[in-house]
C-alpha positions as CSV (number, residue, x, y, z in Angstrom):
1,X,-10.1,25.3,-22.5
2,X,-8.0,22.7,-20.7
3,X,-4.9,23.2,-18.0
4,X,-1.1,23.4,-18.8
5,X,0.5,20.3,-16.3
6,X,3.8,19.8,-15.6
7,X,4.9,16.7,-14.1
8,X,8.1,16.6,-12.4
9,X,10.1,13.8,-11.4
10,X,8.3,12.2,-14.5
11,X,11.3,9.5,-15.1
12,X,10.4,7.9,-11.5
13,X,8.0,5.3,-10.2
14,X,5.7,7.6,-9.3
15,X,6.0,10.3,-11.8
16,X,5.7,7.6,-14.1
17,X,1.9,6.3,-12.8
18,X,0.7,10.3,-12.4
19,X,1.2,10.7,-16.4
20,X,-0.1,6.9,-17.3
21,X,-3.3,8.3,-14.6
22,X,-3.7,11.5,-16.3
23,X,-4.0,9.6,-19.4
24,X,-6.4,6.8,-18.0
25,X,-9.1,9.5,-16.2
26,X,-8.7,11.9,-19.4
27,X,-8.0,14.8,-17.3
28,X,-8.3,17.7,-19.1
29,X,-4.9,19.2,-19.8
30,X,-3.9,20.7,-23.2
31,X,-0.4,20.4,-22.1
32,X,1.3,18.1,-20.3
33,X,4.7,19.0,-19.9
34,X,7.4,16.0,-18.3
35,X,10.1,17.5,-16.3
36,X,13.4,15.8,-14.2
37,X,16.5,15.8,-13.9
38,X,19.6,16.9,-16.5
39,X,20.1,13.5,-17.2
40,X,17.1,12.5,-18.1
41,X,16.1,15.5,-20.4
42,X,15.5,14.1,-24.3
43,X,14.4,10.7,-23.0
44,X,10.9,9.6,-23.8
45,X,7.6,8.5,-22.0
46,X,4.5,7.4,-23.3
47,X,1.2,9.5,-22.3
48,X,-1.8,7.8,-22.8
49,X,-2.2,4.8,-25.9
50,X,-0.4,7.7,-28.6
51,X,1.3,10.2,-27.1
52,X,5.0,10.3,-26.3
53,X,6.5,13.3,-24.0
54,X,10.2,14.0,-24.5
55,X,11.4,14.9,-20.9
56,X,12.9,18.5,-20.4
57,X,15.1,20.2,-17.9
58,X,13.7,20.7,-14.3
59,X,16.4,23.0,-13.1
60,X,15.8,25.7,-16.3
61,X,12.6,25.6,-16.5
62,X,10.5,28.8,-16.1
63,X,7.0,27.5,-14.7
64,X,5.1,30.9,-16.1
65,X,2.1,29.8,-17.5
66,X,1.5,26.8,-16.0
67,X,-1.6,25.8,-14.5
68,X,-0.8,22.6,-12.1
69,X,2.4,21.4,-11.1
70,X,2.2,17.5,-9.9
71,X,5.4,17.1,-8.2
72,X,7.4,13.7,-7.4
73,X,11.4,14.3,-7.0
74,X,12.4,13.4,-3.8
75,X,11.8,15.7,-1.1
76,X,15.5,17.5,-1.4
77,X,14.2,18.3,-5.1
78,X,10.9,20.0,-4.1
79,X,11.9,22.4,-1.3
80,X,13.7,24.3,-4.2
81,X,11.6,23.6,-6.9
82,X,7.9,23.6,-5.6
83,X,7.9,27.0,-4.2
84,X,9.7,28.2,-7.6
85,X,6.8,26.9,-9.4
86,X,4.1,28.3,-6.9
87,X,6.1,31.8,-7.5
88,X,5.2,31.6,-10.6
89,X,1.8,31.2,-10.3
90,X,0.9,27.1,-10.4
91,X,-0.4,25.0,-8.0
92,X,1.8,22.9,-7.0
93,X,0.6,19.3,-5.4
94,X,3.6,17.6,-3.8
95,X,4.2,14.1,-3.0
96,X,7.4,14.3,-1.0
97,X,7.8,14.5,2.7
98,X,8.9,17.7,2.6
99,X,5.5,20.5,2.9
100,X,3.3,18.1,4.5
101,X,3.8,19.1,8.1
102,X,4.1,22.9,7.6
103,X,0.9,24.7,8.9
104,X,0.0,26.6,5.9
105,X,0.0,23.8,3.9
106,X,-3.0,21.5,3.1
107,X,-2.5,17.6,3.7
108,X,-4.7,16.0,1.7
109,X,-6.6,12.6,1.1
110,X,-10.0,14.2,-0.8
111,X,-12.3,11.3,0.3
112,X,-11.3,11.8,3.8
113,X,-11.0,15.8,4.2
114,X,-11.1,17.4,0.5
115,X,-12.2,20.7,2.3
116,X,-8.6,21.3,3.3
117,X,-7.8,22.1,-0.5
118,X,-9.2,25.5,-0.4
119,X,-6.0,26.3,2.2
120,X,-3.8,25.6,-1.2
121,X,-4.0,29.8,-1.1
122,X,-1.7,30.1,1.5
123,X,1.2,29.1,-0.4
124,X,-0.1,27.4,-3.9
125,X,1.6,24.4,-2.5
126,X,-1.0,21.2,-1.2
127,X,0.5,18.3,0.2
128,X,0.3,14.4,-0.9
129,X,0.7,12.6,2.3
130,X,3.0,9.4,2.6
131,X,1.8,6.2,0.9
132,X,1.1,4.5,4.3
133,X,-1.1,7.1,5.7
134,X,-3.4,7.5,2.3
135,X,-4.7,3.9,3.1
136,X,-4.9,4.1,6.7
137,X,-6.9,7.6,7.1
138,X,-9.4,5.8,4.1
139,X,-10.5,3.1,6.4
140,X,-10.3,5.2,9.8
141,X,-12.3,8.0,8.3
142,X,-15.7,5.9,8.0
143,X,-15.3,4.4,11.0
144,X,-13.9,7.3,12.9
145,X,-17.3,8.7,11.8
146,X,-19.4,6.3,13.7
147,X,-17.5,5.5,17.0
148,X,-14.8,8.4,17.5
149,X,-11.6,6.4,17.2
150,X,-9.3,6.9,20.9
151,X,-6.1,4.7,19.7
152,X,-4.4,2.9,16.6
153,X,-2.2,0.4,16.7
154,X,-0.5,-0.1,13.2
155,X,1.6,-2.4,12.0
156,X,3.0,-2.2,7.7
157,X,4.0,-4.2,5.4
158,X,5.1,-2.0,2.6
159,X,6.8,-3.0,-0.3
160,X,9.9,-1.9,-2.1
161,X,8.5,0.1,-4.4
162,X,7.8,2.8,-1.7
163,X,11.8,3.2,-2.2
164,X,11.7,3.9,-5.9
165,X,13.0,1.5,-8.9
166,X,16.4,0.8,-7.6
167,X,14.8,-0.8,-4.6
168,X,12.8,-2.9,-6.7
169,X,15.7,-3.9,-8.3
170,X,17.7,-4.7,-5.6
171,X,14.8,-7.4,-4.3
172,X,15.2,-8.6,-8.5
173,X,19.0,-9.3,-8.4
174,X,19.1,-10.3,-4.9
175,X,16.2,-12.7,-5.6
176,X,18.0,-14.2,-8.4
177,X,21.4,-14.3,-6.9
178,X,20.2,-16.3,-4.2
179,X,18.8,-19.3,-6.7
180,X,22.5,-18.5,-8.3
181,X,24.2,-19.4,-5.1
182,X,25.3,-15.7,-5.0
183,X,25.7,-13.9,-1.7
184,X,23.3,-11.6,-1.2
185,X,25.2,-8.6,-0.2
186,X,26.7,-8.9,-3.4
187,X,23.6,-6.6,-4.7
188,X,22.9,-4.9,-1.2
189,X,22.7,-0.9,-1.7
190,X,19.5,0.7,-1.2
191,X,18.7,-1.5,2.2
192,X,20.3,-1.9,5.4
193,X,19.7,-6.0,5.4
194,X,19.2,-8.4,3.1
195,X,15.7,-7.6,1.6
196,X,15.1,-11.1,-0.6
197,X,13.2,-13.6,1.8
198,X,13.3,-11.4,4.4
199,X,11.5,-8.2,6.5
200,X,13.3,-5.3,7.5
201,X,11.8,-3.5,10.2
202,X,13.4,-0.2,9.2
203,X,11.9,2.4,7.0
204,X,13.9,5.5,6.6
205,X,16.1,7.1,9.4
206,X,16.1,6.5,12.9
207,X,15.3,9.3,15.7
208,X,15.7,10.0,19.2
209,X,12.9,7.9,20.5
210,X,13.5,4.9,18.6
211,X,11.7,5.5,15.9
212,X,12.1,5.9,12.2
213,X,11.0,8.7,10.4
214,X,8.4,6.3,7.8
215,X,7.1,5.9,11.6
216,X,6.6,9.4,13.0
217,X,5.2,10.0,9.0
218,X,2.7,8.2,10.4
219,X,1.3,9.4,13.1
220,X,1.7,13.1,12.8
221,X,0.1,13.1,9.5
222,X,-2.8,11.3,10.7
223,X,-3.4,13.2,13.5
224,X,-3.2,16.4,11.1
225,X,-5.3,14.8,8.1
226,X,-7.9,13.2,10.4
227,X,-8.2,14.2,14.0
228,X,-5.2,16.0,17.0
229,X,-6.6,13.5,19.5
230,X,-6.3,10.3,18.0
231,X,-3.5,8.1,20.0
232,X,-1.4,6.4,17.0
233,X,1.7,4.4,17.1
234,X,3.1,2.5,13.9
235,X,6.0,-0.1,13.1
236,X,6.7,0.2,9.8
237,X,8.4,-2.9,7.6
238,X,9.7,-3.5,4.8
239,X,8.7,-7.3,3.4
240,X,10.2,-8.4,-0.3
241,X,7.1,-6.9,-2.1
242,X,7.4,-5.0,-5.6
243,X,4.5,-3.4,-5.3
244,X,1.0,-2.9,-2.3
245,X,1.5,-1.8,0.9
246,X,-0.3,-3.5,3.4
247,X,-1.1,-3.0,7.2
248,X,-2.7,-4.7,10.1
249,X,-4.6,-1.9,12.4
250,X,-5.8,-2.3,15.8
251,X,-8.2,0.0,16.9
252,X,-9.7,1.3,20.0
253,X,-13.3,3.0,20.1
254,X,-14.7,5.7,22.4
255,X,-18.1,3.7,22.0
256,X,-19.4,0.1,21.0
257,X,-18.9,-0.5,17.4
258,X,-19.7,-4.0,15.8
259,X,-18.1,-5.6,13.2
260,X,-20.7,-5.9,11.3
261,X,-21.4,-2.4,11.4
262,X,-17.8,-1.2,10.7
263,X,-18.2,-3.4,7.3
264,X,-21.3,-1.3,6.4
265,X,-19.7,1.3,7.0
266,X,-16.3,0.8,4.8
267,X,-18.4,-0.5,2.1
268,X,-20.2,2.7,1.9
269,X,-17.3,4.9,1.9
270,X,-16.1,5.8,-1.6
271,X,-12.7,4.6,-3.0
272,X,-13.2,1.0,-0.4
273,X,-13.5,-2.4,-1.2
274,X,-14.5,-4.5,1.3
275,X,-13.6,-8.2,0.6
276,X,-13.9,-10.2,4.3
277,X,-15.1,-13.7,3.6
278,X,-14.1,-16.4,6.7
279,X,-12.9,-18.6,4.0
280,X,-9.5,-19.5,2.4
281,X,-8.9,-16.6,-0.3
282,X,-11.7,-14.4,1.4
283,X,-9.3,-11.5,1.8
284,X,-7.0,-9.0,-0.3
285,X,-3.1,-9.6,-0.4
286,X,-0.6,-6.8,-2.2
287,X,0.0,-8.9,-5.0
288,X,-3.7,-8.9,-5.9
289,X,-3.7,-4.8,-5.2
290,X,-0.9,-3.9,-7.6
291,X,-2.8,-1.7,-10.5
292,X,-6.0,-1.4,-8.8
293,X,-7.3,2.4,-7.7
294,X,-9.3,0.9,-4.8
295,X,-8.0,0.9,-0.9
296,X,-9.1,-2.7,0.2
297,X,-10.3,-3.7,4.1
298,X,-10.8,-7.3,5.2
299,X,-10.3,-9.5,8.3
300,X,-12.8,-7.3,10.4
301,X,-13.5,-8.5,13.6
302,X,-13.8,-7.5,17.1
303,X,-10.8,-7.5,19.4
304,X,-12.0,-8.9,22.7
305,X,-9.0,-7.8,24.7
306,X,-9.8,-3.8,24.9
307,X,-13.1,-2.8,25.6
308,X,-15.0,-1.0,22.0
309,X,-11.8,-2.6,20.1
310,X,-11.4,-3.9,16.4
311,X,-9.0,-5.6,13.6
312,X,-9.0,-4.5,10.3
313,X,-6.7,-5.9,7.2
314,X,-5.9,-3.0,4.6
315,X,-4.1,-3.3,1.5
316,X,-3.7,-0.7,-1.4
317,X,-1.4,-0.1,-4.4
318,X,0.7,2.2,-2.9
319,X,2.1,3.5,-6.2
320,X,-1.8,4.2,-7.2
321,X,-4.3,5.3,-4.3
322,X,-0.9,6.0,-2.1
323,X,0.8,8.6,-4.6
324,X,-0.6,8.8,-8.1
325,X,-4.2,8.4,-8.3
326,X,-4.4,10.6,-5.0
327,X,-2.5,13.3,-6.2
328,X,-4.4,13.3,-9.9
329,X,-7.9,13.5,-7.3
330,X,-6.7,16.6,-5.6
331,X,-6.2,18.6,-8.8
332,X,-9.0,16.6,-10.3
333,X,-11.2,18.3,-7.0
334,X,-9.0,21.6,-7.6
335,X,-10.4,22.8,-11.0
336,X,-13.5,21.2,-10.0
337,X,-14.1,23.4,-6.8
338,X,-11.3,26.0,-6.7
339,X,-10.0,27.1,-10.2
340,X,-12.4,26.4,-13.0
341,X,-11.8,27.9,-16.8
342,X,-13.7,29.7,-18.8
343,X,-15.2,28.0,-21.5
């Protein structure tokens, strides 16, 4: 006997890869049920090589029966909907911003602390964290492991995708426009600055201490995911990507830790590539991430100018390992620990 899923904000970039994921790791669902927004209902989305889901109503949908809810809407979308569907009985695993600090809710990366799924009890509600963090917390885990990590200096490069299709579009058109000899605020709505040969240093809204919200994300969630005493601070860009995040990371050890043994260690930590060759091409760039499951370190190498420090490189599909793929793992690791059906 399989699961009933619904999928909601199924139209979006993300909702979009969970149900082509579903579909490529034959997760076992006799249902699959697509769910957004009124004007999208009676539209259709392909599910796996046959299959073709005609999207229904989120608002009037009654979530009775349903197994696993894998939710994507926007964060304004979830508060009300997510604990609607947890009412009614489903697990719901979120991917906006909006659970993932609240206390009785689980923030989860499973490779790095799947044991926090069983606190999905409290509420039926576990939390994706943001895109950023997924790939981070994968290479800090292994090494935080080894030589207890003090302090993380991050700095992203995260591509438009991680603000949804009409950002992608925006670096399309203003690309274009620009061979066209067309201004480019002429197609200027979902960033602040020109995004089209250019690097915004400005994710999200701005707070008190000067800085933004993609930011704080950052280093709260880490702190909550991996460890309370870990000294993080992030500045988090925007470059004219369409899709793979990527981030240079300084860290700083409690004790020695070598290079060469932070590569043995990423390569034996599950869902990391390591690809660190000291030769042109001998690293991973976002464009060679985009529709790959993998979190990718390179560049290691000591950083003489801090005692016990080192330099990593880390790229990832942040549509994938940073929203999709993870969330699919946690209700993958779900029925697999936590809810199994009888035969």
């Amino acid at each position: 006997m399989g699961y009933r899923i619904a999928v909601v904000g199924a139209t979006g970039n993300v909702g979009r890869e969970i149900l082509a994921t579903l579909a490529e790791r034959d997760f076992p669902a006799d249902e699959v049920i697509a769910l957004a927004s009124e004007r999208s209902v009676g539209s259709e989305l392909s599910f796996g090589e046959d299959a073709v889901l005609k999207v229904r109503d989120l608002a009037g949908f009654d979530f009775a029966g349903i197994d696993i809810v894998l939710s994507s809407p926007g964060a304004k979308v979830s508060a009300v909907h997510s604990p609607r569907a947890a009412a009614a009985g489903a697990v719901v695993i979120d991917n906006t911003s909006h659970f993932r600090m609240e206390p009785d809710v689980p923030l989860v990366v499973p490779e790095v602390n799947g044991h926090a799924i069983a606190g999905y009890t409290k509420r039926n509600i576990i939390a994706n964290p943001n895109c950023s963090t997924i790939q981070l917390v994968m290479a800090l885990k292994p090494l935080h492991d080894l030589a207890r990590i003090k302090r993380v200096v991050v700095a992203t490069y995260q591509s438009t995708s991680g603000s949804g299709k009409a950002a992608m579009d925006e670096l399309f058109n203003q690309t274009r426009g620009i061979y066209m000899n067309e201004p480019p605020a002429r197609h200027q709505k979902t960033f602040p600055k020109q995004i089209a040969f250019n690097v915004i240093p400005h994710i999200d809204v701005f707070m008190d201490d000067g800085s933004t919200r993609e930011e704080w994300k950052m280093v709260v969630e880490t702190r909550k995911i991996l460890d309370p005493d870990i000294q993080i601070t992030a500045t988090c860009v925007r470059v004219p990507v369409f899709i793979g995040h990527a981030e240079a990371v300084n860290l700083e050890f409690a004790s020695p830790l070598s290079a060469a043994a932070a590569a043995r260690a990423l390569r034996a930590a599950p869902g990391i590539i390591v690809v660190d060759h000291r030769v042109d091409e001998g690293y991973v760039t976002p464009a060679e991430c985009a529709g790959e499951d993998p979190v990718y370190v390179s560049r290691i190498r000591a950083d003489k100018t801090v005692k016990n420090g080192l330099n990593l490189w880390v790229v990832a599909d942040n549509l994938r390992k940073g929203a999709a793929l993870n969330t699919v793992q946690i209700a993958e690791e779900l029925i697999r620990s936590y809810m199994k059906k009888a035969a």
